[in-house]
Each structure stands twice: as structure tokens, then as C-alpha cells.
C-alpha angles and dihedrals in degrees: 000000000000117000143133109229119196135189142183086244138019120198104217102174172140097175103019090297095166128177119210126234091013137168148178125227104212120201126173096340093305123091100244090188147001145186140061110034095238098045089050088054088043099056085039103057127235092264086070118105114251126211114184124198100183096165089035127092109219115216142162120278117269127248119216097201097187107053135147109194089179089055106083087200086235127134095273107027094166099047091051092048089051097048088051141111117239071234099051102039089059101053089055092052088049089060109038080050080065102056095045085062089053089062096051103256108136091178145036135163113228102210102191130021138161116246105351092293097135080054100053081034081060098046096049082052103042083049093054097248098109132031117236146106125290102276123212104196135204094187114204105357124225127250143138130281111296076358131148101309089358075155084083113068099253107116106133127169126184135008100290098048086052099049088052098044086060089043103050089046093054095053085049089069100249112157093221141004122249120216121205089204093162138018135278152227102230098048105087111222098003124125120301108266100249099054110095115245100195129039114242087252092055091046090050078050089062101045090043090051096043088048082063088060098042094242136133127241128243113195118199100208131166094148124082083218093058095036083055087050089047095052085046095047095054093240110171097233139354128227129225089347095184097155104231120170127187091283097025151278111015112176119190111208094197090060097053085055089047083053099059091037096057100045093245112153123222122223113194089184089208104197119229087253095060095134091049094059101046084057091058081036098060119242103253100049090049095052090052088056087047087050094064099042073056100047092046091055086057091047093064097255117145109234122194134209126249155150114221072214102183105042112093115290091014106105138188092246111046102077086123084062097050082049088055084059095067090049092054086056083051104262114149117240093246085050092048090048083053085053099060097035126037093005095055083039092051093046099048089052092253107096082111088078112022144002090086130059094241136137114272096024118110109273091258094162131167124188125193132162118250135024113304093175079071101030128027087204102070083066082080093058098085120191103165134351128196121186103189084342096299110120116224081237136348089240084065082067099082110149144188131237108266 
């Protein structure tokens, strides 16, 4: 595709920097200029198709860190994963990778398949021949024996099990390695999720093992144990992090100092029914686990966005929801657009090539109507979307007269 795309408004970032009357020129997948609306027509040449978007605000594409494509975010997931087809389950995942574009969102990172599948389900989309978001993909992800996703062929003791589950997922072409290092909600009858399901030396073992490979490290931590073996060990980001402990919540502190310190980013993976779960929940426990996402953020630790898209009540279309949840913890809507571009870029290692509209990135581009610096809301008003150029569909491509 070859197109100028202009918009009212262009968020340029970082901190709600905008540029009115804005455009991209895109060019081959990649954005071979941006800026000012009548400099970007100029270095593009007149011959080159226009789609204007006056009443519209042009950003980059979004990034849904916390995803499971194998997960159909029904009653029963697991069961349904279990009961399916290699066939069948990739289909699914084909098609729920599709309505996660519609919404905008032109990455995610899938941290737990079965068989390689997110990874063939990368590749068919990365080649054009399905639509779809970039897809940064874990693979199978480690845990113990009948341990948290154990369904997925992960289950791994001792050293030298460990060392060849990474091993074998590396050479499968993941682009990280995903840790079960607690327990967790979805698995029946594994482990609680608080209770620590590797040691701090078997969790360095993993990270030593994935650096040799040159990939980054995903920890799955409820428990403050297994969060406190995760700092030791060097991962890249945890995930959940909600620091449970056997009679309930048990914050340290030290290790969210650690946290900051050492760079590792905190996914807190709040579903789209958030709000809902905070109601079975019950409201004031919730808020105290909102209160420490909160507190985190204050204490200088980097949080990313994220889904959680697959188990039950997180769906594929409701990133914007999960969104909403950073702003009820008091984050601004240009810092929570941060957030989801060049933040969670910058966190996952590939802010060189997307997360900014800028010349030379992947034409990751996302237009909505309205003003989303003011109002996230206007994020679910989507108007065009481009991953690496390609639209979801070229009815997507409604326009405006210049």
C-alpha cells in the first residue's frame, strides 16, 4: 500500500506532543515520512493516493502486551482448548488475531500457546497472508509438574528439563520465553496462585538459558515468593505481579524497589472486565490490589498494558477497557497512550521499528474520530487501521474529502 493519510490531529509523542493537521506518507509497509500535512504531500508527490481523515486524530498503532490467542475468553477456556483440533485451535486464534486489529491494536505479545501455533500464526501474518497484528510470541510456557498451564505441554523439572524446554522453544523460533513462576487461576486443581512454583536458582537457570539465546524473559507471578525469585533471577517483566501471599496480600516494599532499580516492567494484564471483577471480587479488596498497581507506578516502576485477552470475560475487543483501568489508578489519557505505544515499544526491545509515527518504523497506524488525548474513548471510534501498512480491510479505508 501507498497512501498519504492525514488527520486533524497527529499524536507525535511521547506526553501528548500532537501536530495539527498532520499526515503519514506510507510507502511499502514502512512510513517513508511524517509531519505537517503539506511537507508530507510534498515529499510524496501529488500521484500518490490521499486519504483524509479532518475530524479524525492519526496515531500509532497500539500494543496489547498480555494476550492468549489459544484461549477463546469463554466459561470454560481450557476446556475448550483441550477439546480442540490443532486445526481448529488455529483457526480460532487466526480470527480472534483479527479482531484484535479492528480495534487498533497492531501488536500484541501471546504469552502462552500450544505447539508452536502463535508462532506459525506470526509468520502467516508477518508474510501477508493473513491479517492480523505483529505477534511476539513465548511459545509453550514453562511450569512445574500439574503446574499453571501445565495443558500446554510445558511441564519441565530439573535442571536439565529446564534447560531443554528453553532450548527447544528457542529453536522453534519464539521471540521470548514465558515462566510460570506461581500459580494460577485458570489451571483446576494446580497449585494457589500464590505458592511459587520454581526456586530462585531454577528461575536464573531460565534466564541464563533464554540470554543465550538472546531472548527476553516473561515471569507469570501472583505470589510475592515467586515475584521475589523473579527480581533475583534478572526476568524482563512480570506479569500480574499482585503480590498474594498464603493469607493474603504481602507487599515488600525492598523488591518494588528492586523492580524500579533493575528496569523490570509490570504487567498488571487488567482484564476488560475489570470492573466486573472487582464487583465478585468485592470492591474493597479490589481497590487495595488497584492501590498497589498505583503505588508501583509512584514508585517509578514501568507498567505495561495488557489484556489477559483468552481467559473468560477478557475479550479480544475491549483493549480500550483495559485502557480505562490506568486512568482509574490516575493516569492521564496522553500518559496512558504512552503507555500503549512507545512505553510498551520501548519495554518489549522493539521501539527501533514502531511505537512512534516516525520515518523508517513499520507503518503501524491507527485512525479514530475525536480527540483521544482528551478522551480515551474516542480510541473505540475506529476509522482506519494499518499493521506494517497492510488494512485489516480495505472497507476499513472510509475517508473523508480533503
Amino acid at each position: 500500500m501507498q497512501a498519504v493519510i492525514t488527520a486533524g490531529r497527529m499524536v507525535t509523542g511521547p506526553g501528548g506532543q500532537e501536530t495539527a493537521d498532520g499526515a503519514v506518507f506510507v510507502d511499502q509497509g514502512v512510513i517513508a515520512a511524517a509531519g505537517p500535512r503539506a511537507e508530507v504531500e510534498a515529499q510524496a508527490g501529488p500521484a500518490v493516493p490521499l486519504l483524509a481523515f479532518p475530524r479524525g486524530t492519526l496515531l500509532p498503532g497500539l500494543i496489547d502486551t498480555h494476550v492468549h490467542l489459544a484461549l477463546d475468553a469463554g466459561p470454560d477456556p481450557v476446556e475448550t482448548l483441550r477439546a480442540a483440533t490443532d486445526t481448529e485451535l488455529y483457526l480460532g486464534m487466526a480470527e480472534r488475531a483479527g479482531r484484535l486489529l479492528a480495534t487498533g491494536v497492531t501488536t500484541v505479545r501471546d504469552l502462552g500457546d500450544r505447539g508452536g501455533l502463535a508462532v506459525r500464526l506470526r509468520d502467516e501474518i508477518a508474510g501477508g497472508r493473513l491479517p492480523g497484528p505483529r505477534v511476539l510470541a513465548a511459545g509453550t510456557p514453562l511450569t512445574g509438574p500439574g503446574g499453571h498451564c501445565w495443558f500446554l505441554g510445558g511441564e519441565v523439572e530439573g535442571v536439565d528439563a529446564i534447560r531443554a524446554a528453553v532450548r527447544r522453544n528457542a529453536e522453534g523460533g519464539v521471540d521470548l520465553i514465558k515462566v510460570m513462576a506461581t500459580g494460577g487461576g485458570i489451571t483446576k486443581g494446580g497449585p494457589p496462585v500464590w505458592q511459587a512454583q520454581f526456586t530462585t536458582q531454577e528461575l536464573r537457570l531460565v534466564v541464563e538459558e533464554a540470554r543465550r539465546f538472546g531472548l527476553p524473559v516473561a515471569a507469570h507471578a501472583h505470589g510475592t515468593e515467586g515475584i521475589a525469585a523473579a527480581v533475583a533471577a534478572g526476568v524482563d517483566t512480570i506479569e500480574h505481579c499482585t503480590w498474594m501471599g498464603r493469607d493474603g496480600f504481602d507487599v515488600r516494599e525492598d523488591l518494588v524497589t528492586a523492580i524500579a532499580a533493575q528496569g523490570i516492567a509490570v504487567g498488571p494484564a487488567a482484564s476488560p472486565d475489570w470492573r466486573g471483577f472487582a464487583e465478585r471480587f468485592g470492591r474493597e479488596r479490589a481497590e487495595e490490589m488497584f492501590d498497589r498497581i498505583r503505588w508501583m507506578a509512584q514508585r517509578g516502576v514501568r507498567l505495561l498494558p495488557g489484556t489477559d485477552a483468552g481467559v473468560s470475560r477478557a475479550v479480544f475487543d475491549g483493549f480500550v477497557s483495559s485502557l480505562e483501568f490506568f486512568a482509574h489508578i490516575g493516569m492521564t489519557p496522553a500518559e496512558i497512550i504512552d503507555l500503549a505505544t512507545t512505553g510498551a515499544a520501548r519495554a518489549l526491545g522493539i521501539s527501533h521499528d514502531t511505537g512512534r509515527l516516525v520515518a523508517g518504523h513499520r507503518a503501524d497506524v491507527l485512525v479514530v474520530d475525536g480527540n483521544p488525548l482528551a478522551d480515551l474513548r474516542a480510541l473505540r471510534s475506529v476509522r482506519l487501521v494499518l499493521a506494517a501498512g497492510r488494512p485489516l480491510d480495505p472497507d476499513l479505508c472510509r475517508h473523508d474529502a480533503p
